[in-house]
PDB file of N, CA, C and O in Angstrom, chain B, residues numbered from 101:
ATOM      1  N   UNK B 101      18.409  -3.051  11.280  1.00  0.00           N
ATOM      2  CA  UNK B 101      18.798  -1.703  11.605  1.00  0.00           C
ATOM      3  C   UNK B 101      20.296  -1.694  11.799  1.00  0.00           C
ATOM      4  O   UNK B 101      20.827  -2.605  12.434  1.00  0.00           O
ATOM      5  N   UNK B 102      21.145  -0.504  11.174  1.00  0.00           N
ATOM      6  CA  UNK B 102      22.258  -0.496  11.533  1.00  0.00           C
ATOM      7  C   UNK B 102      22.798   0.484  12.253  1.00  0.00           C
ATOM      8  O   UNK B 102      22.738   1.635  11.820  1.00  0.00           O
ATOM      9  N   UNK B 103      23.215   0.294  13.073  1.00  0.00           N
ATOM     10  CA  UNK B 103      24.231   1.647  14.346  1.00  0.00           C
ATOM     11  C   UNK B 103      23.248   1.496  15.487  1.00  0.00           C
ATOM     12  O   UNK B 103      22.304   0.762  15.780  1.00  0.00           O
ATOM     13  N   UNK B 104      23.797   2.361  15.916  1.00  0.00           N
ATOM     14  CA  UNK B 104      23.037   2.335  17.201  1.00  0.00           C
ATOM     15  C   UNK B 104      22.337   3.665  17.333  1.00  0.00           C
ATOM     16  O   UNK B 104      21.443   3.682  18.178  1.00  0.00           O
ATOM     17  N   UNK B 105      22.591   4.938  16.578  1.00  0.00           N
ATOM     18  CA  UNK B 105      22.259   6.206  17.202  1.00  0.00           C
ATOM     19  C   UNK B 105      21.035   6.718  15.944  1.00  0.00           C
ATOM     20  O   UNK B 105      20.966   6.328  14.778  1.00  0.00           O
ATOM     21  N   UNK B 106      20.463   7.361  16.409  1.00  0.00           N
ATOM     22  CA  UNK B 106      19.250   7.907  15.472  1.00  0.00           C
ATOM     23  C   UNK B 106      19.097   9.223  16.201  1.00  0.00           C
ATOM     24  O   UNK B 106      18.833   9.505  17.370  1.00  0.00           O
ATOM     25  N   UNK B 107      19.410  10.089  14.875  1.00  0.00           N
ATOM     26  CA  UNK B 107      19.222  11.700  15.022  1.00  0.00           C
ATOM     27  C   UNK B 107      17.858  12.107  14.720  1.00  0.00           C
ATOM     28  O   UNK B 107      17.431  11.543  13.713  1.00  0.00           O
ATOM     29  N   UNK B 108      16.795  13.148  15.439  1.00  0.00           N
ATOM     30  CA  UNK B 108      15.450  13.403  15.025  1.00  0.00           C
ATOM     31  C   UNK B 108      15.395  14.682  16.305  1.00  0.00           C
ATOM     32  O   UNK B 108      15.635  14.592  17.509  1.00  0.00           O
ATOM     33  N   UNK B 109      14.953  15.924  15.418  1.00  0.00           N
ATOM     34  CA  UNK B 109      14.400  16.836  16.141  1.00  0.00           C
ATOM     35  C   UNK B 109      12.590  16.747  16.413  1.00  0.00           C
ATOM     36  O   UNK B 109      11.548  16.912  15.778  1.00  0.00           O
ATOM     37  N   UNK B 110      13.255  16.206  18.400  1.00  0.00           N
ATOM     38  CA  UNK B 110      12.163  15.316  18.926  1.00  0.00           C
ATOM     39  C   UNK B 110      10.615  16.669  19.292  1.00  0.00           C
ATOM     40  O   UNK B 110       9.448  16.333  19.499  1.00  0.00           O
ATOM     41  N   UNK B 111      11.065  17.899  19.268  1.00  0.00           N
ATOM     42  CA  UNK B 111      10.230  18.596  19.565  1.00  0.00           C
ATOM     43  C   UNK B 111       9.097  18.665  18.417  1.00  0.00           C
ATOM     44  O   UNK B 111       7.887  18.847  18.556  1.00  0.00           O
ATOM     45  N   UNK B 112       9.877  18.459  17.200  1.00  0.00           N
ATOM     46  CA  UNK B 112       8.991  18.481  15.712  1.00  0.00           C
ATOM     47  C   UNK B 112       8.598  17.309  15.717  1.00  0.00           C
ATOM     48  O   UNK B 112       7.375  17.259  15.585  1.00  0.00           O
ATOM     49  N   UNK B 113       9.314  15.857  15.855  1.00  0.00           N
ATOM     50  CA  UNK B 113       8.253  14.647  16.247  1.00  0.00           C
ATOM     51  C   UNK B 113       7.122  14.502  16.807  1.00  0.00           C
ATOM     52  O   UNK B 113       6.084  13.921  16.489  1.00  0.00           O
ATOM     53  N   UNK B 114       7.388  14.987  17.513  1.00  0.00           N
ATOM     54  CA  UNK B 114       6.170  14.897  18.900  1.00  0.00           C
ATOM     55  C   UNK B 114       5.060  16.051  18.294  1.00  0.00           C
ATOM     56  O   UNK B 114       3.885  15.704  18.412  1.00  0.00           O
ATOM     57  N   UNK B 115       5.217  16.917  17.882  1.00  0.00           N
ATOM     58  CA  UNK B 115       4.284  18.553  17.861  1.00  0.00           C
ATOM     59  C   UNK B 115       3.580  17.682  16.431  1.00  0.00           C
ATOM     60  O   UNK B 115       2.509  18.254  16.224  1.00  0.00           O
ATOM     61  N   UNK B 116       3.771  16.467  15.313  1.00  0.00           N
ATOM     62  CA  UNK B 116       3.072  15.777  14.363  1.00  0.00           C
ATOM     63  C   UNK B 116       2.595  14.412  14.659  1.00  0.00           C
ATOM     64  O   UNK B 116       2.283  13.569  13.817  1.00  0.00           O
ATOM     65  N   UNK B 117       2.566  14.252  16.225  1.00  0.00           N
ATOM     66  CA  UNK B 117       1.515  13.652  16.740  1.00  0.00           C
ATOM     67  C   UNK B 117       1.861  12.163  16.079  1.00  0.00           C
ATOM     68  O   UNK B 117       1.000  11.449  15.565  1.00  0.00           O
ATOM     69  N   UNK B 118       3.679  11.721  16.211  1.00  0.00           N
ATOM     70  CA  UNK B 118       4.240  10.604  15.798  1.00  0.00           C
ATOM     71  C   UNK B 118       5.171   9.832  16.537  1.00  0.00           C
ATOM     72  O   UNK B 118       6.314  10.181  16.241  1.00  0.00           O
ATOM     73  N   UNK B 119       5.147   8.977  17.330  1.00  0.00           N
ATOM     74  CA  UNK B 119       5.570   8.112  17.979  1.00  0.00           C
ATOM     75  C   UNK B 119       6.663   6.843  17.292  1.00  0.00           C
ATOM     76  O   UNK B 119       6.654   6.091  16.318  1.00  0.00           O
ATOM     77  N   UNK B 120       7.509   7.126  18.383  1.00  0.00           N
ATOM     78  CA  UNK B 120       8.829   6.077  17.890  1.00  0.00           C
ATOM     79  C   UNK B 120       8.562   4.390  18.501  1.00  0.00           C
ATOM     80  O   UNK B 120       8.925   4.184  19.659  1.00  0.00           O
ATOM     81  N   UNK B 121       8.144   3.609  17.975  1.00  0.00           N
ATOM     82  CA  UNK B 121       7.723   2.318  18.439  1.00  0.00           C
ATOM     83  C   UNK B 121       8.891   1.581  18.704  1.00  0.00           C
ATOM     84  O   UNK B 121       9.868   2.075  18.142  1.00  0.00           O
ATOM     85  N   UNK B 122       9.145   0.531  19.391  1.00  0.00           N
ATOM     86  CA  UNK B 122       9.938  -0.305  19.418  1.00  0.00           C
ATOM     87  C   UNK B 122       9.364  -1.889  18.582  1.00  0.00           C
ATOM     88  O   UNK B 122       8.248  -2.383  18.745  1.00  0.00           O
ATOM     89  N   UNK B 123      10.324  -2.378  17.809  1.00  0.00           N
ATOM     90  CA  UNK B 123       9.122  -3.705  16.992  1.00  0.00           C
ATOM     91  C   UNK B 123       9.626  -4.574  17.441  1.00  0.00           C
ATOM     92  O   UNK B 123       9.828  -5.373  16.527  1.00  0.00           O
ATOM     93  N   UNK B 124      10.097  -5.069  18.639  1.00  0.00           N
ATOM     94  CA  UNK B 124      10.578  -6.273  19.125  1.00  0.00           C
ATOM     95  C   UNK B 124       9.373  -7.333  19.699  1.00  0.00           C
ATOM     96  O   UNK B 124       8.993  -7.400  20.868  1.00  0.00           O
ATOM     97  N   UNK B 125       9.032  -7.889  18.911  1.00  0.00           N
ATOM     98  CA  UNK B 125       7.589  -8.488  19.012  1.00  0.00           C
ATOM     99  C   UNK B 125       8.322  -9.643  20.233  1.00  0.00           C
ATOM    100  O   UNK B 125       7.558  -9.545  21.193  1.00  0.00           O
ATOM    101  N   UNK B 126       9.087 -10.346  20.489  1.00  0.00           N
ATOM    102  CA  UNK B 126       9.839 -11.557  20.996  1.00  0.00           C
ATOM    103  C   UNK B 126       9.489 -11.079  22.622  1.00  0.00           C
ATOM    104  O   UNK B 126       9.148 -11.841  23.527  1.00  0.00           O
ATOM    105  N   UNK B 127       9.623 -10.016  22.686  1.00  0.00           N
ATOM    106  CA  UNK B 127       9.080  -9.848  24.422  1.00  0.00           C
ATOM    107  C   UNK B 127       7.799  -9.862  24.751  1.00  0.00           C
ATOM    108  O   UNK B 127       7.459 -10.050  25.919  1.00  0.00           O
ATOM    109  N   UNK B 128       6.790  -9.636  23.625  1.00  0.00           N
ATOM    110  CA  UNK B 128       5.286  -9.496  24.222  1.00  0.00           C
ATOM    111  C   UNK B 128       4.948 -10.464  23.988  1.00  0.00           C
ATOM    112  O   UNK B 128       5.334 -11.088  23.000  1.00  0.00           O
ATOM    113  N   UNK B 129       3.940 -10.979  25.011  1.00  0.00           N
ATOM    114  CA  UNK B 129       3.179 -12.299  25.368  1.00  0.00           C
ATOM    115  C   UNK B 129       2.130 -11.759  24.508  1.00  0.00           C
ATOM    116  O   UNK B 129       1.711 -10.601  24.495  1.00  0.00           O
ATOM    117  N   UNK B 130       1.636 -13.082  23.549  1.00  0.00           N
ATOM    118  CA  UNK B 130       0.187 -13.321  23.342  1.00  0.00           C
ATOM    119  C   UNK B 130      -0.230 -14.526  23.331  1.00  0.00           C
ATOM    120  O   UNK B 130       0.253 -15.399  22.609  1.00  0.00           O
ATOM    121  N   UNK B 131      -1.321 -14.720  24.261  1.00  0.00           N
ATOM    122  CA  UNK B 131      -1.975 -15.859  23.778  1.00  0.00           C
ATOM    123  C   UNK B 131      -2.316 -16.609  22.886  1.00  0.00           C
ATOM    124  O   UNK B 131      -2.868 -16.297  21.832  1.00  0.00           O
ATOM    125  N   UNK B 132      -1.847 -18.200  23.445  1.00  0.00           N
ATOM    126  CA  UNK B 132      -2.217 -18.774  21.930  1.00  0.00           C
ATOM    127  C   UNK B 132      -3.144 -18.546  21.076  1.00  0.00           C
ATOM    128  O   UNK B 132      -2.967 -18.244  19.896  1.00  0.00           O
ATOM    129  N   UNK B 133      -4.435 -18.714  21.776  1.00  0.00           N
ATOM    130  CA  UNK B 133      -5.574 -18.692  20.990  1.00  0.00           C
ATOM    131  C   UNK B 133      -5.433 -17.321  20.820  1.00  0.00           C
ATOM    132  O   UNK B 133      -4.619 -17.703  19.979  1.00  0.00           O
ATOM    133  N   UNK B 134      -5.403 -15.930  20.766  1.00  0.00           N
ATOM    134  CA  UNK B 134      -5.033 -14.637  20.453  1.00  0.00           C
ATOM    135  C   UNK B 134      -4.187 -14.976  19.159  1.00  0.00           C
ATOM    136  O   UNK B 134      -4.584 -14.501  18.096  1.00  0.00           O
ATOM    137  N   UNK B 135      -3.067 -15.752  19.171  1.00  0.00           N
ATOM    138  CA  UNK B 135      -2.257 -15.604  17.850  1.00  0.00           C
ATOM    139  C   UNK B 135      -2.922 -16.644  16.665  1.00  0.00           C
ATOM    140  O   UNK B 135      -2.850 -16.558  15.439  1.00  0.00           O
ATOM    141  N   UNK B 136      -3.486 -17.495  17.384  1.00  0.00           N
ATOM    142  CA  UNK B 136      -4.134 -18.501  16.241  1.00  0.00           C
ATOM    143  C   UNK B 136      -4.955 -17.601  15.412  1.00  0.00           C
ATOM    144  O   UNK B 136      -4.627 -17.236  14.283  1.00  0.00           O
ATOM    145  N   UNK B 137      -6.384 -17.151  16.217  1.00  0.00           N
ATOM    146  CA  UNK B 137      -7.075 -16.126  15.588  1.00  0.00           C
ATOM    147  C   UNK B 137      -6.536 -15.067  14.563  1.00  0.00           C
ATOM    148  O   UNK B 137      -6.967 -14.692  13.473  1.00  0.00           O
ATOM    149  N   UNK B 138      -5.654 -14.790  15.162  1.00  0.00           N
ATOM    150  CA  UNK B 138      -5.322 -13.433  14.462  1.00  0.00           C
ATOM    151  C   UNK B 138      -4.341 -13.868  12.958  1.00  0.00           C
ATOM    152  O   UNK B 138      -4.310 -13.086  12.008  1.00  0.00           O
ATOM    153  N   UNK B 139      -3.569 -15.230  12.933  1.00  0.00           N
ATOM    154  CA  UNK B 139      -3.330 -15.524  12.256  1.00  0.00           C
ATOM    155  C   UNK B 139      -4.284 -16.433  11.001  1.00  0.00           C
ATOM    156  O   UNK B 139      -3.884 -16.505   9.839  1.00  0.00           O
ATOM    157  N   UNK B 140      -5.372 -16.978  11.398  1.00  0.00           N
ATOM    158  CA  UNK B 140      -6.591 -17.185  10.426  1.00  0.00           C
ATOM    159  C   UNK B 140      -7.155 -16.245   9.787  1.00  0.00           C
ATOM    160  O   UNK B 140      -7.617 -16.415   8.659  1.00  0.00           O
ATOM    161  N   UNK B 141      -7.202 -14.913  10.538  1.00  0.00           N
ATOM    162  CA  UNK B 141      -7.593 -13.645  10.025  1.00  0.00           C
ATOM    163  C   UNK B 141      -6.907 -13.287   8.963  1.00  0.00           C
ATOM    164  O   UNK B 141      -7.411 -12.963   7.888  1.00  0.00           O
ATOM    165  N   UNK B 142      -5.592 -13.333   9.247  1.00  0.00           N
ATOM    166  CA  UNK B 142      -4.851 -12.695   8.427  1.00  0.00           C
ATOM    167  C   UNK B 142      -4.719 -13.694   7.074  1.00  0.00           C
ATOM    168  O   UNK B 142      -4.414 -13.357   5.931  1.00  0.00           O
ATOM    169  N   UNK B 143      -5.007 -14.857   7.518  1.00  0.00           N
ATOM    170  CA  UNK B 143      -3.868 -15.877   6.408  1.00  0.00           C
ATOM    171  C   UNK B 143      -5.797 -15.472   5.236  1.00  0.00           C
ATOM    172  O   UNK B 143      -5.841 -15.024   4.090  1.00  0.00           O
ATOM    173  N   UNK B 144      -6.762 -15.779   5.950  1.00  0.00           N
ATOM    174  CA  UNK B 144      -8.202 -15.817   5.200  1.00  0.00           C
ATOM    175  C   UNK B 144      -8.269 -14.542   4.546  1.00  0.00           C
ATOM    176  O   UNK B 144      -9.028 -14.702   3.589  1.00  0.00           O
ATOM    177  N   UNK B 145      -7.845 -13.309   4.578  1.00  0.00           N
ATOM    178  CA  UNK B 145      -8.343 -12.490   4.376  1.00  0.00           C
ATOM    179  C   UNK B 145      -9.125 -10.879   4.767  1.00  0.00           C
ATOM    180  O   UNK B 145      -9.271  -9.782   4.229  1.00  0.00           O
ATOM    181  N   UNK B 146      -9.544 -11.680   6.248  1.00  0.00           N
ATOM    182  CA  UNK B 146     -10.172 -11.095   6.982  1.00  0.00           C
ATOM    183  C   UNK B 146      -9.476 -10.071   7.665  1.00  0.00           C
ATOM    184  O   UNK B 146     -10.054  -9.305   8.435  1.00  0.00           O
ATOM    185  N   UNK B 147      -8.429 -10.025   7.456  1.00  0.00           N
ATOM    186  CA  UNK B 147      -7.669  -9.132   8.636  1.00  0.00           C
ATOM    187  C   UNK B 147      -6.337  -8.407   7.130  1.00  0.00           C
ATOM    188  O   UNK B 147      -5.673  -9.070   6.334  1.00  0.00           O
ATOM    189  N   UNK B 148      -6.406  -7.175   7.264  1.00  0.00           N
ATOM    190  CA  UNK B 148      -5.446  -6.505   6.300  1.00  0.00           C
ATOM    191  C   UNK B 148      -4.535  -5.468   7.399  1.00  0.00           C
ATOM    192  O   UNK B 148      -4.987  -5.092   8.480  1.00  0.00           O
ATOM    193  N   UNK B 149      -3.571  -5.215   7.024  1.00  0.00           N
ATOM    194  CA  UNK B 149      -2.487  -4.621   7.634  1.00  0.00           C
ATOM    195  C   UNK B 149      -2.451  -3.637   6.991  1.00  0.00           C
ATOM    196  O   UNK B 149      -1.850  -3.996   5.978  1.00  0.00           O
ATOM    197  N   UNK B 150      -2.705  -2.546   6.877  1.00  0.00           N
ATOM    198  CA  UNK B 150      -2.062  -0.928   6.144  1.00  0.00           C
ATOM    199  C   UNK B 150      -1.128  -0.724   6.472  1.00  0.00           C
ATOM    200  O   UNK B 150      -1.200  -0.144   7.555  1.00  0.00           O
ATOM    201  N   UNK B 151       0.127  -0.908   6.064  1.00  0.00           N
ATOM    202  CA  UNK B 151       1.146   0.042   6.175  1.00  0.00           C
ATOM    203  C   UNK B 151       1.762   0.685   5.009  1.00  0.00           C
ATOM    204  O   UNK B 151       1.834   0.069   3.945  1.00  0.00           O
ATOM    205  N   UNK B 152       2.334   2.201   5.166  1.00  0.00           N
ATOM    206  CA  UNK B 152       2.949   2.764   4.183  1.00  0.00           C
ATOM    207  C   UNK B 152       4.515   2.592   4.581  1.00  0.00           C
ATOM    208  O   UNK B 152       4.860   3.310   5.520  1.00  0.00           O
ATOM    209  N   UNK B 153       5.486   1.784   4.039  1.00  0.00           N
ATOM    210  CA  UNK B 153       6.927   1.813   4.215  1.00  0.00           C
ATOM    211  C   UNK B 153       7.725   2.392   3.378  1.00  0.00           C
ATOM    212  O   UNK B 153       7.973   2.077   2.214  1.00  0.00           O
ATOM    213  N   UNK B 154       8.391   3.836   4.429  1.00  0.00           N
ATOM    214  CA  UNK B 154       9.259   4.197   3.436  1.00  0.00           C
ATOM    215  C   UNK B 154      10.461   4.166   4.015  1.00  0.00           C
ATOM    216  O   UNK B 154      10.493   3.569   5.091  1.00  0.00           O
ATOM    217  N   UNK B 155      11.984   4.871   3.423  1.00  0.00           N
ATOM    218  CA  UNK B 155      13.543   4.206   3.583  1.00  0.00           C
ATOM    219  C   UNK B 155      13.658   5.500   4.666  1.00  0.00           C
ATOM    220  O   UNK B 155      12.898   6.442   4.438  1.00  0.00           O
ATOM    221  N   UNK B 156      14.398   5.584   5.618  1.00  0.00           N
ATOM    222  CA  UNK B 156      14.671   6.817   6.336  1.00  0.00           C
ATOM    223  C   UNK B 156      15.266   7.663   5.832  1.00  0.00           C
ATOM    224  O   UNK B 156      15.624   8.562   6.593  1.00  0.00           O
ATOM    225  N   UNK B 157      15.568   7.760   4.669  1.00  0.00           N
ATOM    226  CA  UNK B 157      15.866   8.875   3.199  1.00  0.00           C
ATOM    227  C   UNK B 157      14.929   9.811   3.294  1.00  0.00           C
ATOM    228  O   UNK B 157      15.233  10.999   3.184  1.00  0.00           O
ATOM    229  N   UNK B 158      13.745   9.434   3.497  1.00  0.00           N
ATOM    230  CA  UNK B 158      12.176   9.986   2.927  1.00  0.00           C
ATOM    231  C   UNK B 158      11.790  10.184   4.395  1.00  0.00           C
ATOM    232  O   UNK B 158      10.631   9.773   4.351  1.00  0.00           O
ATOM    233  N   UNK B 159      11.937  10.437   5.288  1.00  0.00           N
ATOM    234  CA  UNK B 159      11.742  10.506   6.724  1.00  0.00           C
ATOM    235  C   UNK B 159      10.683  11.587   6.273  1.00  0.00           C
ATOM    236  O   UNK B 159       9.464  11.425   6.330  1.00  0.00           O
ATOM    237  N   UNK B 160      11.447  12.912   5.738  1.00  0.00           N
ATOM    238  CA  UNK B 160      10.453  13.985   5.571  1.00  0.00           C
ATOM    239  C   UNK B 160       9.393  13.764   5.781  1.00  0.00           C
ATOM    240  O   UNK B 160       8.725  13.818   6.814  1.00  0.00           O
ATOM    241  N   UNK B 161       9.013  13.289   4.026  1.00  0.00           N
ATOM    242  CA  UNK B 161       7.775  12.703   3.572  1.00  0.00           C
ATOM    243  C   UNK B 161       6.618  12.471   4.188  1.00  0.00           C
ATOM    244  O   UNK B 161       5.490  12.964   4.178  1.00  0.00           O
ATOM    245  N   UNK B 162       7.501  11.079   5.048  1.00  0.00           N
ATOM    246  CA  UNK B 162       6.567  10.517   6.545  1.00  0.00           C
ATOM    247  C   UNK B 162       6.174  10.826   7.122  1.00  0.00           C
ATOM    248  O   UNK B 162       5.171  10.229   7.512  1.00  0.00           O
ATOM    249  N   UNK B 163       6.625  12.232   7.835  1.00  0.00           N
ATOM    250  CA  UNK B 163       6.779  13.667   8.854  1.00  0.00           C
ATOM    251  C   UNK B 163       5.171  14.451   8.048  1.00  0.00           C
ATOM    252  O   UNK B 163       4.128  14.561   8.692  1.00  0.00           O
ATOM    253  N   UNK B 164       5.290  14.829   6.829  1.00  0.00           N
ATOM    254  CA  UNK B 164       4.854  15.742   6.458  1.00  0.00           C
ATOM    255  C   UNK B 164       3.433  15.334   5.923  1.00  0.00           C
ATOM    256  O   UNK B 164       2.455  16.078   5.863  1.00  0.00           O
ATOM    257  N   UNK B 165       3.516  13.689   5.453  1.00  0.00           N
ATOM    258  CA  UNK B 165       2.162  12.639   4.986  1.00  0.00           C
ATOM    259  C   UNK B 165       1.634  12.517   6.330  1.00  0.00           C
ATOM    260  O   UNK B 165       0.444  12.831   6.286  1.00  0.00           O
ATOM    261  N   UNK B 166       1.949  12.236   7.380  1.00  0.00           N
ATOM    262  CA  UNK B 166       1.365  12.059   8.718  1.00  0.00           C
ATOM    263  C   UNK B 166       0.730  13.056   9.056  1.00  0.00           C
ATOM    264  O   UNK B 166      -0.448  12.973   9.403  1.00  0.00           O
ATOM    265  N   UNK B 167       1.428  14.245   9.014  1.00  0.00           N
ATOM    266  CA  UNK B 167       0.990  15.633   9.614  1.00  0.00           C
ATOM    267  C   UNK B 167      -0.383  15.976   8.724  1.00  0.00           C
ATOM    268  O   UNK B 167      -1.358  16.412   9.336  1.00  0.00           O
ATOM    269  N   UNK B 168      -0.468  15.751   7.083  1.00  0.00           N
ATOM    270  CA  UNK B 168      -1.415  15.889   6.320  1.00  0.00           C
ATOM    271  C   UNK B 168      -2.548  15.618   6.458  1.00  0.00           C
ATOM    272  O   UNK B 168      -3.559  16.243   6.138  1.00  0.00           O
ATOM    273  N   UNK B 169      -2.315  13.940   7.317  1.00  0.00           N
ATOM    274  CA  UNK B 169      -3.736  13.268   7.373  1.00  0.00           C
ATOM    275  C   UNK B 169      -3.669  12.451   5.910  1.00  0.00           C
ATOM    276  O   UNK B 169      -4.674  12.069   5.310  1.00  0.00           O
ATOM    277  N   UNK B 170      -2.925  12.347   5.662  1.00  0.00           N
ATOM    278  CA  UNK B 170      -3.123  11.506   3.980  1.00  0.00           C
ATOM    279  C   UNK B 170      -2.572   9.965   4.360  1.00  0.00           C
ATOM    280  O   UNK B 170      -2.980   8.998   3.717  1.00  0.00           O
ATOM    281  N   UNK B 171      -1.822   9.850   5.219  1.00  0.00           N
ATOM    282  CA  UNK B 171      -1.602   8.348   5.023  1.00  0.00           C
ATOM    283  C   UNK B 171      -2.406   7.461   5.614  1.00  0.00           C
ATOM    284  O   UNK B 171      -3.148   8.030   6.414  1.00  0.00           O
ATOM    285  N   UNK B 172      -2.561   6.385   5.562  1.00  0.00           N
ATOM    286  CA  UNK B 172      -4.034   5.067   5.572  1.00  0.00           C
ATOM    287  C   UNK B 172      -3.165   4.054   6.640  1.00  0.00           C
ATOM    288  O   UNK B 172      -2.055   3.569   6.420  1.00  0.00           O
ATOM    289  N   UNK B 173      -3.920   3.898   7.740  1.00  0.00           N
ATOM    290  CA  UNK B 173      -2.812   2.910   8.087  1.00  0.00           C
ATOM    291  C   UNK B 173      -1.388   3.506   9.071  1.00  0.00           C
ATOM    292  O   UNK B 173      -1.151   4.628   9.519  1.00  0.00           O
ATOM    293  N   UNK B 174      -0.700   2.347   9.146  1.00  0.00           N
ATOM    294  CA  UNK B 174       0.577   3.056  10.062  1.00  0.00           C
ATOM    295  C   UNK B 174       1.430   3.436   8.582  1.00  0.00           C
ATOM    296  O   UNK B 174       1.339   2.911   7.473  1.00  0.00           O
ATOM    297  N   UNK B 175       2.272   4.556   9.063  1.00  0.00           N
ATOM    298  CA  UNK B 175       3.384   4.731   8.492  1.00  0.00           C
ATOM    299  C   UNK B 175       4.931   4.557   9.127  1.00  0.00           C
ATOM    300  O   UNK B 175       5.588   5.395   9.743  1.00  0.00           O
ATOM    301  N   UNK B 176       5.231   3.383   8.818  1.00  0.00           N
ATOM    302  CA  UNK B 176       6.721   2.975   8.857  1.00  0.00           C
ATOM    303  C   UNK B 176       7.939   3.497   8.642  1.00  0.00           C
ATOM    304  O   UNK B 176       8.192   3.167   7.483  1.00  0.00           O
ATOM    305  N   UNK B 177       9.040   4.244   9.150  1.00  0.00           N
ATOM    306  CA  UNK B 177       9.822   4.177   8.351  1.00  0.00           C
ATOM    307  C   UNK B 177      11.101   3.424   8.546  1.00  0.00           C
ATOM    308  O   UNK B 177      11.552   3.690   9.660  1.00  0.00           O
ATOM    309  N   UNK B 178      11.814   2.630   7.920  1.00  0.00           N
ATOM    310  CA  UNK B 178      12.655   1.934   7.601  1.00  0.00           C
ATOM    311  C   UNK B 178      13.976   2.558   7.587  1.00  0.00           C
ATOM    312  O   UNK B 178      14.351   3.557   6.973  1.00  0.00           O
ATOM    313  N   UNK B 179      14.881   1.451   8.719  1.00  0.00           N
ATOM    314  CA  UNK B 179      15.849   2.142   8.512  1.00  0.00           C
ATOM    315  C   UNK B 179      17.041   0.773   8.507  1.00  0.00           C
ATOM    316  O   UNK B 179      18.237   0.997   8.323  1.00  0.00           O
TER     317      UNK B 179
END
């Protein structure tokens, strides 16, 4: 990510029922055996990740695919 500031009219965020995550995985604790598992899952097969990633160009999109009900999965957007 570059800069520090991110512009978003938060009243229209929020009213499409979309949440700003933080992905700093390095602070949350999981248990070993929690990450082993989940990583056999994933590496076997058993475990699939949906995400739709798009560039914060397409923010719209994201805004408007979310609001639809059409996207599968989380929708990402990338910035």
């Amino acid at each position: 990510m570059a800069g520090t500031t991110l512009r978003v009219d938060l009243p229209t965020l929020m009213s499409r029922d979309i949440a700003l995550l933080p992905m700093n995985m390095v602070r949350r604790h999981v248990p070993a055996e929690v990450f082993d598992r989940l990583l056999r899952d994933l590496t076997d097969g058993r475990l699939t990740v949906r995400t739709t990633a798009l560039p914060f160009a397409r923010m719209a999109e994201a805004v408007e695919t979310r609001r639809k009900g059409r996207g599968r999965g989380s929708i990402a957007v990338l910035m």
